[in-house]
Structures are given as structure tokens and as C-alpha cells.
PQR file with spaces between the fields and no chain letter, atoms N, CA, C, O and H, PARSE charges and radii, in Angstrom:
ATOM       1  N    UNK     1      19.421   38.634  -13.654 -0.4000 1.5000
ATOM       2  CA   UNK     1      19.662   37.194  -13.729 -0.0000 2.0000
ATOM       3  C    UNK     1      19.074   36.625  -15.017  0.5500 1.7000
ATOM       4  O    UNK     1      17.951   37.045  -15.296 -0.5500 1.4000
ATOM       5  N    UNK     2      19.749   35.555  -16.034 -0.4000 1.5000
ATOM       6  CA   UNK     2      19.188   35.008  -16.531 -0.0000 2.0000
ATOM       7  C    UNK     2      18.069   33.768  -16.130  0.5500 1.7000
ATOM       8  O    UNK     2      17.961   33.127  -15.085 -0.5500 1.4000
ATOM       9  H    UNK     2      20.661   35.214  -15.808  0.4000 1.0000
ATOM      10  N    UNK     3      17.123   33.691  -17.671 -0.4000 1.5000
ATOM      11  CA   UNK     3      16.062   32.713  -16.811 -0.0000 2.0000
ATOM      12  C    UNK     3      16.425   31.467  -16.760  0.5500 1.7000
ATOM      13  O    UNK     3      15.891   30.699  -15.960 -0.5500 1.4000
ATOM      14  H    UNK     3      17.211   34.212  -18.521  0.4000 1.0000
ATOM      15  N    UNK     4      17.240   31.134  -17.475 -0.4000 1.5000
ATOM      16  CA   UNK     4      17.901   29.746  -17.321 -0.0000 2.0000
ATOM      17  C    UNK     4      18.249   29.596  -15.522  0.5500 1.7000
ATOM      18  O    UNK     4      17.822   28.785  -14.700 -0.5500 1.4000
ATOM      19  H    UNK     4      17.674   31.758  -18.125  0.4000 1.0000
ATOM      20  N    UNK     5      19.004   30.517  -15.410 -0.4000 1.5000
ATOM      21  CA   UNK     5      19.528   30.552  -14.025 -0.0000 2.0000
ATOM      22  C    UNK     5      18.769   30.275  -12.966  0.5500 1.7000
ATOM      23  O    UNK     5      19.000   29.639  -11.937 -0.5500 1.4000
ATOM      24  H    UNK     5      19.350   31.176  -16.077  0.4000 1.0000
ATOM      25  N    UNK     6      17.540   31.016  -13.481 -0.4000 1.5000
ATOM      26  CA   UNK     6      16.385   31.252  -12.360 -0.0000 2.0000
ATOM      27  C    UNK     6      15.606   30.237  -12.213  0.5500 1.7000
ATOM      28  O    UNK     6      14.871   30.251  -11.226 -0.5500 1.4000
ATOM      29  H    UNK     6      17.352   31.532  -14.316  0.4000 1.0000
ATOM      30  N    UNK     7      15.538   29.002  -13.207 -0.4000 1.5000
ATOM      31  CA   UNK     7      14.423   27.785  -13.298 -0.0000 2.0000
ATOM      32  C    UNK     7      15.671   26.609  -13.132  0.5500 1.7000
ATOM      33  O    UNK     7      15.333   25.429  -13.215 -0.5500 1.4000
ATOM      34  H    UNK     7      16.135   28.991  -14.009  0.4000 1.0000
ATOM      35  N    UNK     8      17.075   26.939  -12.905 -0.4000 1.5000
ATOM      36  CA   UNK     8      18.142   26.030  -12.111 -0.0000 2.0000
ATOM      37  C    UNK     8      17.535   26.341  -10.784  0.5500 1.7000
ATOM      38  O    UNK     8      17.022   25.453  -10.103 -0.5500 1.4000
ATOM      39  H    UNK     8      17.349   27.898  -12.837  0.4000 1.0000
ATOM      40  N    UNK     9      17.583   27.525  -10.425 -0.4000 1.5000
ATOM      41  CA   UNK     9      17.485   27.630   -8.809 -0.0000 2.0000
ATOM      42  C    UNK     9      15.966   27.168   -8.228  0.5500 1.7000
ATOM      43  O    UNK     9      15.953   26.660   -7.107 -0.5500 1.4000
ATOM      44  H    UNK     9      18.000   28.247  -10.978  0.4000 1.0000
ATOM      45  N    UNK    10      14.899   27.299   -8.829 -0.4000 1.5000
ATOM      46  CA   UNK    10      13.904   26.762   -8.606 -0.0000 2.0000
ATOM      47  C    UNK    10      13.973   25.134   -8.659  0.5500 1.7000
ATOM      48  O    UNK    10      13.697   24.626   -7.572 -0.5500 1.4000
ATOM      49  H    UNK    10      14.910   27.712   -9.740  0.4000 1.0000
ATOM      50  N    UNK    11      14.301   24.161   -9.758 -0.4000 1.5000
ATOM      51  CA   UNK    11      14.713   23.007   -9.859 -0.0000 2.0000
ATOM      52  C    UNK    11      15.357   22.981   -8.270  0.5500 1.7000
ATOM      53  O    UNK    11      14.750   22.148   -7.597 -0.5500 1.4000
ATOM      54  H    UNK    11      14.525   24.573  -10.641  0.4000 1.0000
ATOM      55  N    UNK    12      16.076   23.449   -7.759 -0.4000 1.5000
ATOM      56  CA   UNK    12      16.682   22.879   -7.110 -0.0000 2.0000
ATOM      57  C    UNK    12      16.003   22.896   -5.407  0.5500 1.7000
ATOM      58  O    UNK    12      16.091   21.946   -4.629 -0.5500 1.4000
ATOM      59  H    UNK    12      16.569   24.126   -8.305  0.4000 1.0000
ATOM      60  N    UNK    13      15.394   24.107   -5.136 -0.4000 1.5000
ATOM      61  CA   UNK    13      14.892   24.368   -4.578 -0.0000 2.0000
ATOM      62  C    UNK    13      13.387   23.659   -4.381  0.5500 1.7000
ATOM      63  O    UNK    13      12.949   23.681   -3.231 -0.5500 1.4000
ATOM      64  H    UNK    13      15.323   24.879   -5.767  0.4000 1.0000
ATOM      65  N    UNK    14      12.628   23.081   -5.332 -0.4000 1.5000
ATOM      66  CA   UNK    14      11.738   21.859   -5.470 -0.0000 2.0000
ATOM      67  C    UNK    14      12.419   20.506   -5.276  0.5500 1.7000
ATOM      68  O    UNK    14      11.705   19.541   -5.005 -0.5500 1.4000
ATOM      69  H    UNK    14      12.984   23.063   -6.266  0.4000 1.0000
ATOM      70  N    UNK    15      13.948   20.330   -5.409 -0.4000 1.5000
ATOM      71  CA   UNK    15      14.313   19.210   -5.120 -0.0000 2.0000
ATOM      72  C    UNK    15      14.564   18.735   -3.522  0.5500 1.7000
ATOM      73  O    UNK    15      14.391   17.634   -3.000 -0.5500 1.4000
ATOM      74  H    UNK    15      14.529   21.114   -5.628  0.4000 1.0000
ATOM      75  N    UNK    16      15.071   20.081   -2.926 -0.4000 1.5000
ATOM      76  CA   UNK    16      15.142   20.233   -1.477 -0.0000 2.0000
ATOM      77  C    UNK    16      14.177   20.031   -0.713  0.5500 1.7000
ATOM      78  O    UNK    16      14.222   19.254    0.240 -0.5500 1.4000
ATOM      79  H    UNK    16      15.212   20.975   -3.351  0.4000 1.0000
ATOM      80  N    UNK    17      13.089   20.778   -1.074 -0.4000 1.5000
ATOM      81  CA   UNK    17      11.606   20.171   -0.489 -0.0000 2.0000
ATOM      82  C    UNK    17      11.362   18.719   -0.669  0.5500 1.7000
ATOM      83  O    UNK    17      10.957   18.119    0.327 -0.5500 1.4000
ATOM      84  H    UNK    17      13.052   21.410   -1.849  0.4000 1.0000
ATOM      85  N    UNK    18      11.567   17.935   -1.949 -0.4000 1.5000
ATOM      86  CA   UNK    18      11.127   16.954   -1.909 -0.0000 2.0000
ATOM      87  C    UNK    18      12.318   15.856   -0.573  0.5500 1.7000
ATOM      88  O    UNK    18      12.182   14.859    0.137 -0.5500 1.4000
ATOM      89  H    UNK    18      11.896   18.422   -2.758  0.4000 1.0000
ATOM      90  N    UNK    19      13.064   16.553   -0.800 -0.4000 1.5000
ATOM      91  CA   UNK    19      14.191   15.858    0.371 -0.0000 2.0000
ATOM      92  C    UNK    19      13.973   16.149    1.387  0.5500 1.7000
ATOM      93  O    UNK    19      14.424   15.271    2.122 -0.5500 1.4000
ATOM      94  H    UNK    19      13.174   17.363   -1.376  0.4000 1.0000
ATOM      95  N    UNK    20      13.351   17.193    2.144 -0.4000 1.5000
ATOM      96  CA   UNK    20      13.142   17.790    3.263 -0.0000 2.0000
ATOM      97  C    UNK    20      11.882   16.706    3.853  0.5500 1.7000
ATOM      98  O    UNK    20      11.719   16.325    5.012 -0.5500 1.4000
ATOM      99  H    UNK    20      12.986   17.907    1.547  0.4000 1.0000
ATOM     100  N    UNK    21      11.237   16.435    2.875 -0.4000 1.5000
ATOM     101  CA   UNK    21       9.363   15.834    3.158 -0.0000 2.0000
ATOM     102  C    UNK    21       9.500   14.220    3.530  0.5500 1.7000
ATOM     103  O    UNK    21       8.591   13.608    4.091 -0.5500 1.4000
ATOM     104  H    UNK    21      11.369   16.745    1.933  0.4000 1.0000
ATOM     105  N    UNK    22      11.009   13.499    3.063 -0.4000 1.5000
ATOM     106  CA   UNK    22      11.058   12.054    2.987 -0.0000 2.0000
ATOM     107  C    UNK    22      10.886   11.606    4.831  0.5500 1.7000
ATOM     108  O    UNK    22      11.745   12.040    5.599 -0.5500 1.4000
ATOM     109  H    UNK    22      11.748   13.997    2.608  0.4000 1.0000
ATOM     110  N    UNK    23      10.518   11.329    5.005 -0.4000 1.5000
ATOM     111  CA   UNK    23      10.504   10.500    6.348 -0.0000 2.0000
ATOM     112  C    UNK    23      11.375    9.714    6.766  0.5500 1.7000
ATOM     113  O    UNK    23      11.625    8.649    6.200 -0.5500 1.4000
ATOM     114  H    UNK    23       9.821   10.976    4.382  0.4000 1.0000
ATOM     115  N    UNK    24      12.090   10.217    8.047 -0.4000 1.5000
ATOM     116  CA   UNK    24      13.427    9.437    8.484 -0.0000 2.0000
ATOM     117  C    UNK    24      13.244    9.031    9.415  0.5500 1.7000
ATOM     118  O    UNK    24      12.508    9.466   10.301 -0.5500 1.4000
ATOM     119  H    UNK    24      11.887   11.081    8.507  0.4000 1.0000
ATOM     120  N    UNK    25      14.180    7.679    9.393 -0.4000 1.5000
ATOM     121  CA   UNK    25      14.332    7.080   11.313 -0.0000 2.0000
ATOM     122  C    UNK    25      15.790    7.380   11.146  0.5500 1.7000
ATOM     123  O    UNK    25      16.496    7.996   10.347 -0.5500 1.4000
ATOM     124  H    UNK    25      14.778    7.326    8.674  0.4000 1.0000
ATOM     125  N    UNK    26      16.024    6.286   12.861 -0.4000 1.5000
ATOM     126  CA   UNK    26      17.167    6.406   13.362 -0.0000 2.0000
ATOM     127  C    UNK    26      17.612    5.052   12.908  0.5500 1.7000
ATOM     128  O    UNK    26      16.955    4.045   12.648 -0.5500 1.4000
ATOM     129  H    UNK    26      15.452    5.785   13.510  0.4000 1.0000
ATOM     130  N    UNK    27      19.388    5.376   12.869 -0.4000 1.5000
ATOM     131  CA   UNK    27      20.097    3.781   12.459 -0.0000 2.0000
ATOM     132  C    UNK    27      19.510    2.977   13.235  0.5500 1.7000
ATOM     133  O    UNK    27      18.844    1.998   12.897 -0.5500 1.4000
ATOM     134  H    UNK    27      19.922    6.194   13.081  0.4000 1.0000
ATOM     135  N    UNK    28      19.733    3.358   14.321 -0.4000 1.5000
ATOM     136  CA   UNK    28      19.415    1.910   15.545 -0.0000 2.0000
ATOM     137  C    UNK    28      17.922    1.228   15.189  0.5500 1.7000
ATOM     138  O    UNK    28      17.640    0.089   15.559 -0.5500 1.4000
ATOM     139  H    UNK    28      20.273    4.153   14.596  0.4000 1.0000
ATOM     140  N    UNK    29      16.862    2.211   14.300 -0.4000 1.5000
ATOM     141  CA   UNK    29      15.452    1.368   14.633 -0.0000 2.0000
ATOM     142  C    UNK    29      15.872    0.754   12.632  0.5500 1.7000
ATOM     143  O    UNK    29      15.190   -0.175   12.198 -0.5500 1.4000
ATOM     144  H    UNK    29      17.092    3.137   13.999  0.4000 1.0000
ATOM     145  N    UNK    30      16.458    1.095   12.132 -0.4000 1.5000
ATOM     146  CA   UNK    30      16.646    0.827   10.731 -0.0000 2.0000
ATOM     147  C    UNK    30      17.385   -0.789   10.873  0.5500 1.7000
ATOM     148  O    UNK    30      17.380   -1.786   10.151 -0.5500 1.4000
ATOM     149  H    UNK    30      17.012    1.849   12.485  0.4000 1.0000
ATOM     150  N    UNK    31      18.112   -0.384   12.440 -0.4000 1.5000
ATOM     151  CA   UNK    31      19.291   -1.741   12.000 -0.0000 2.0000
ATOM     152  C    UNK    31      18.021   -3.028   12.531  0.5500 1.7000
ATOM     153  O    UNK    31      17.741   -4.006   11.837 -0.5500 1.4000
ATOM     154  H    UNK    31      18.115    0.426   13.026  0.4000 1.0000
ATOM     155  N    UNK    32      17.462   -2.751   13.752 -0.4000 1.5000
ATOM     156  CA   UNK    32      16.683   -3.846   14.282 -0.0000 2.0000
ATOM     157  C    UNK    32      15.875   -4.498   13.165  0.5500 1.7000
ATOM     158  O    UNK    32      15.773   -5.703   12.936 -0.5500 1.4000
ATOM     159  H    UNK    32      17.690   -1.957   14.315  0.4000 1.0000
ATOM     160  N    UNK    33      15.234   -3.316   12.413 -0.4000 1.5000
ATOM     161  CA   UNK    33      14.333   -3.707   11.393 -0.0000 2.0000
ATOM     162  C    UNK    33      14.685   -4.608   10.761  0.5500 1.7000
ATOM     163  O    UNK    33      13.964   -5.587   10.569 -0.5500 1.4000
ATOM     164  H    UNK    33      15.318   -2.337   12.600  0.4000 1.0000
ATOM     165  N    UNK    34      16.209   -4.455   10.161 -0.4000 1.5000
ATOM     166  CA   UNK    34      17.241   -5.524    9.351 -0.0000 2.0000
ATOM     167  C    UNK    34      17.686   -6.719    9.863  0.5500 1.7000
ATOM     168  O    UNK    34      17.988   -7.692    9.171 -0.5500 1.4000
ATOM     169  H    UNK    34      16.795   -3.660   10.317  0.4000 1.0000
ATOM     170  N    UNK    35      17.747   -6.648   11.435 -0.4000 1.5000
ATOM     171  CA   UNK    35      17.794   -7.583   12.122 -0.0000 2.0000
ATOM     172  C    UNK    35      16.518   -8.371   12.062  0.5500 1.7000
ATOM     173  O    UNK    35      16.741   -9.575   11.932 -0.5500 1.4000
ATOM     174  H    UNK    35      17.501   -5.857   11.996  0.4000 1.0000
ATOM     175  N    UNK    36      15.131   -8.024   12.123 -0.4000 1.5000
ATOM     176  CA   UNK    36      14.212   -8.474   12.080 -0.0000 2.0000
ATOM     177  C    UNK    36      13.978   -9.425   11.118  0.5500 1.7000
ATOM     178  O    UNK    36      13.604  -10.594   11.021 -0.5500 1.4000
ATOM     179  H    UNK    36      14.949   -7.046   12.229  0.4000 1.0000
ATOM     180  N    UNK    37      14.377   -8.395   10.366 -0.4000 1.5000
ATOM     181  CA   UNK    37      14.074   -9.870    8.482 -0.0000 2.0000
ATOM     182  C    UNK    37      14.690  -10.940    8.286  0.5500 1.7000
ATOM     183  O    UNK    37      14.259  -11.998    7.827 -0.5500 1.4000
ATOM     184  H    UNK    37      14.681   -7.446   10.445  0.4000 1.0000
ATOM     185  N    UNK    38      16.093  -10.572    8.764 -0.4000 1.5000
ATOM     186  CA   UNK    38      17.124  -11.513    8.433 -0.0000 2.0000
ATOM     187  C    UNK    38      16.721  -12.918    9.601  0.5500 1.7000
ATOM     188  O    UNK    38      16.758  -14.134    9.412 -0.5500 1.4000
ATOM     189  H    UNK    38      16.443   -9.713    9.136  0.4000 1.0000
ATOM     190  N    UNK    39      16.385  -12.189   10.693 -0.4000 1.5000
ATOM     191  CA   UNK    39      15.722  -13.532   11.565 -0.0000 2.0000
ATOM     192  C    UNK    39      14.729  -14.246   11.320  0.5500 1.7000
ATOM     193  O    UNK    39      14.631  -15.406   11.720 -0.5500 1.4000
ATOM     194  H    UNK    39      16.355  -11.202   10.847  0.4000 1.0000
ATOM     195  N    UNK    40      13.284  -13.250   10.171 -0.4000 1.5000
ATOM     196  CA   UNK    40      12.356  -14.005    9.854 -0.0000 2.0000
ATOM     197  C    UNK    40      12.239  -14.686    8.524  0.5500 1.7000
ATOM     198  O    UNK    40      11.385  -15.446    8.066 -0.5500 1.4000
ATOM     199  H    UNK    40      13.364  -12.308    9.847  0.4000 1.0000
ATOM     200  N    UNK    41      13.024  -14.335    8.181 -0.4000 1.5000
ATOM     201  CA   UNK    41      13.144  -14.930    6.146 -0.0000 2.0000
ATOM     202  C    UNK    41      12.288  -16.304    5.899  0.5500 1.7000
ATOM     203  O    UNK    41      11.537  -16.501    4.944 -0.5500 1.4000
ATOM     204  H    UNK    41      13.717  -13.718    8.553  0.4000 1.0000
ATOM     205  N    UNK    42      12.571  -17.226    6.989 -0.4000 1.5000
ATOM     206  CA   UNK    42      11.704  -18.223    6.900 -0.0000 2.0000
ATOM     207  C    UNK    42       9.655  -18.409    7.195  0.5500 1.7000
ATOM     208  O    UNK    42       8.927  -19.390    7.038 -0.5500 1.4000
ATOM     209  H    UNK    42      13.181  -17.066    7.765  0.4000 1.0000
ATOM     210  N    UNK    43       9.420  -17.337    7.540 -0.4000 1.5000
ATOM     211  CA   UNK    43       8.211  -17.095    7.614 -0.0000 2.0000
ATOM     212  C    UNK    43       7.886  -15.809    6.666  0.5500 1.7000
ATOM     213  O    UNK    43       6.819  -15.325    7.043 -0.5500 1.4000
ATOM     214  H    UNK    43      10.011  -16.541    7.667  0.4000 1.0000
ATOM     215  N    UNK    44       8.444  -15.077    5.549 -0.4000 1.5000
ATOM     216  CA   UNK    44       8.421  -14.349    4.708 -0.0000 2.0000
ATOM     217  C    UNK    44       8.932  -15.148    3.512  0.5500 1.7000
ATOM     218  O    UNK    44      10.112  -15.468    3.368 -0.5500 1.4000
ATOM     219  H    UNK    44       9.310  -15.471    5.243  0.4000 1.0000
ATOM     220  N    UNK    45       7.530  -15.567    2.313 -0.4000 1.5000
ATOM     221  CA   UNK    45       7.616  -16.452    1.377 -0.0000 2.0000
ATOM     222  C    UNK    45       8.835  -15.646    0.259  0.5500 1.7000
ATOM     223  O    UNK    45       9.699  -16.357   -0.253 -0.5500 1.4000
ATOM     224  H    UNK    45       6.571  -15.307    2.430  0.4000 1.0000
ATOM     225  N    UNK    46       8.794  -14.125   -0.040 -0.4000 1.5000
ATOM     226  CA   UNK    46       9.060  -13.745   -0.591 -0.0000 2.0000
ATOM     227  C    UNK    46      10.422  -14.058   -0.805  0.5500 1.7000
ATOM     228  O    UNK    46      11.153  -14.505   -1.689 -0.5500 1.4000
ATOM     229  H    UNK    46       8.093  -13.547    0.376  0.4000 1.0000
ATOM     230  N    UNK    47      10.474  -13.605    0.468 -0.4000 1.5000
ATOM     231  CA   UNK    47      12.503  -13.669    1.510 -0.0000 2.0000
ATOM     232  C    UNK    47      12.820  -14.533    1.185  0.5500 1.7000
ATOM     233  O    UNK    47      13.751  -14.612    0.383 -0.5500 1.4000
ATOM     234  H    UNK    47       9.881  -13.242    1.186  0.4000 1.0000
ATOM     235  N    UNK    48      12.077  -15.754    1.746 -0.4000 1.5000
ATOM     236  CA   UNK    48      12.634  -17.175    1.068 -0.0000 2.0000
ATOM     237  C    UNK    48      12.606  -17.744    0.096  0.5500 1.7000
ATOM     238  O    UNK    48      12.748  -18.960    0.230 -0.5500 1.4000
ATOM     239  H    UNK    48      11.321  -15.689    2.397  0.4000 1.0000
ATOM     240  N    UNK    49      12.455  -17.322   -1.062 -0.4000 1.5000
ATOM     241  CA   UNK    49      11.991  -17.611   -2.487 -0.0000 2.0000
ATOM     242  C    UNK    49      13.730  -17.101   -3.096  0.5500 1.7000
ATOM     243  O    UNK    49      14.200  -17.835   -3.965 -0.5500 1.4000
ATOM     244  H    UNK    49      12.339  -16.334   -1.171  0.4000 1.0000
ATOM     245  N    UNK    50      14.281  -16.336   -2.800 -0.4000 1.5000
ATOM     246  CA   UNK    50      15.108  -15.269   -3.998 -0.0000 2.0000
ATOM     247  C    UNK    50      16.175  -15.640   -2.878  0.5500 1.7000
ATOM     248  O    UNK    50      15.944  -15.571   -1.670 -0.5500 1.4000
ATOM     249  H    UNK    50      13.899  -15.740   -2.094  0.4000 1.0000
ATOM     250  N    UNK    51      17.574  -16.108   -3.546 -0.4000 1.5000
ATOM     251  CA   UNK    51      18.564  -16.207   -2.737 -0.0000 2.0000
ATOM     252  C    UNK    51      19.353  -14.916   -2.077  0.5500 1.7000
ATOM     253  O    UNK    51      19.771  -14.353   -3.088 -0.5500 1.4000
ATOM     254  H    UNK    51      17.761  -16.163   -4.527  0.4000 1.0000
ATOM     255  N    UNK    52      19.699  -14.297   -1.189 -0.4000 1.5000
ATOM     256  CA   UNK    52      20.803  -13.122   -0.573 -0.0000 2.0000
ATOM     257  C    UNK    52      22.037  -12.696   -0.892  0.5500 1.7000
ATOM     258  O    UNK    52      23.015  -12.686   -0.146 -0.5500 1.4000
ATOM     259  H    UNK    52      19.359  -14.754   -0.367  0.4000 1.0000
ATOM     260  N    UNK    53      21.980  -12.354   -1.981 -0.4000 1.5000
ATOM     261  CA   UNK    53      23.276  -12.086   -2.628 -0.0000 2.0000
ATOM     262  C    UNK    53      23.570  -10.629   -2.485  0.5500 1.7000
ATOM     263  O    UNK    53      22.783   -9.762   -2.105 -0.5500 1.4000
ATOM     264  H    UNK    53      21.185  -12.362   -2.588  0.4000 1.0000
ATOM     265  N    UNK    54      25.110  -10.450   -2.929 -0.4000 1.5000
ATOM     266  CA   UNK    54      24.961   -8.904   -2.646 -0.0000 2.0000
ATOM     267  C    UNK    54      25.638   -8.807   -4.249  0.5500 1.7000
ATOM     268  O    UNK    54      26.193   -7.767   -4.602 -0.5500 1.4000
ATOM     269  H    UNK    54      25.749  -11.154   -3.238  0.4000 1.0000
ATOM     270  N    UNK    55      25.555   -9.738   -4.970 -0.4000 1.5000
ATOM     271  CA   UNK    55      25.328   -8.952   -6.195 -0.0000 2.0000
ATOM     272  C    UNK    55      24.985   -9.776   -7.497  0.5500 1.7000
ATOM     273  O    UNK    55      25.563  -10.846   -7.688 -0.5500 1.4000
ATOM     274  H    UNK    55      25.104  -10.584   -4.683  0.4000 1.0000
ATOM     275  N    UNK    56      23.947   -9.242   -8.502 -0.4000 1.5000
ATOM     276  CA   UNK    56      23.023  -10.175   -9.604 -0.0000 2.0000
ATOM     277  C    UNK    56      23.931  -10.459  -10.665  0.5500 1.7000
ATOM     278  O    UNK    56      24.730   -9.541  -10.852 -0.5500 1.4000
ATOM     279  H    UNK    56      23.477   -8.372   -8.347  0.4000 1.0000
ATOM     280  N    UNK    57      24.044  -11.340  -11.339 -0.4000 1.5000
ATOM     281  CA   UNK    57      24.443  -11.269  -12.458 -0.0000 2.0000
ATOM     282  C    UNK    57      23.553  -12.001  -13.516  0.5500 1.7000
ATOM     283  O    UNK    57      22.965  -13.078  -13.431 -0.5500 1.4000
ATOM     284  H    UNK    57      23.395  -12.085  -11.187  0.4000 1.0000
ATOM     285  N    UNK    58      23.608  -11.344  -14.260 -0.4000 1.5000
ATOM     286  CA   UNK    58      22.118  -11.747  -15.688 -0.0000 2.0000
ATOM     287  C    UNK    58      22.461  -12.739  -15.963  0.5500 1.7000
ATOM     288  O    UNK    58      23.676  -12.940  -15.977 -0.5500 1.4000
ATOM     289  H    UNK    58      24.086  -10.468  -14.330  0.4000 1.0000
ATOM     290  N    UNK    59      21.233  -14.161  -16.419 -0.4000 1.5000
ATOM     291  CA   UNK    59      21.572  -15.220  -17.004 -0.0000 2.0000
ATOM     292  C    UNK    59      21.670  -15.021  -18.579  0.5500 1.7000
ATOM     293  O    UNK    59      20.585  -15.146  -19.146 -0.5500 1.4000
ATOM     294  H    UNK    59      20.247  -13.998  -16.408  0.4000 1.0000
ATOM     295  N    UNK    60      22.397  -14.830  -19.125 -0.4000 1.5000
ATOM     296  CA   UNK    60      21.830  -14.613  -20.364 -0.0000 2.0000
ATOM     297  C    UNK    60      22.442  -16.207  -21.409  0.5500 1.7000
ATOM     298  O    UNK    60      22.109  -16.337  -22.587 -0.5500 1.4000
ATOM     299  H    UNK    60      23.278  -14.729  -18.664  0.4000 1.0000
């Protein structure tokens, strides 16, 4: 094998681990969560500071 080959397959194989290690839920506790915010926005200064858009466009 070349070593190029061999430090692709490692790359990739360090990338898998790092994907393997991320910590997952389930949709259902992801969606409540989303449900959660969207109900509290008014007691989250942040939330309520920055309008809900689903997309930015630069002032320039």
C-alpha cells in the first residue's frame, strides 16, 4: 500500500471515532426541546433580542 493511502485511511478512521463519540438523542426529546424555546422566547433575553428568520441577509 502506498502511504498516502494509508494516512487517507487513518484520517478517516479518526473521523469515525470522532462521529461515533458525539452524543445523541431522540427526535421526539429534540422536538420538545424546540417546542420548549419557541414557547419560552419571551423569558429568554437572547431569543427575544434577534428576530426568527430562516434566512440572514447582510446589511451592507
Amino acid at each position: 500500500m502506498k502511504m498516502s493511502s494509508i494516512q487517507h485511511r487513518r484520517k478517516v478512521v479518526e473521523q469515525l471515532r470522532r462521529e461515533a463519540a458525539i452524543r445523541r438523542i431522540n427526535v421526539s426529546t429534540a422536538i420538545e426541546d424546540l417546542k420548549f424555546c419557541k414557547s419560552s422566547t419571551d423569558a429568554f433575553v437572547i431569543a427575544s433580542e434577534f428576530p426568527m428568520t430562516s434566512s440572514i441577509s447582510p446589511q451592507m
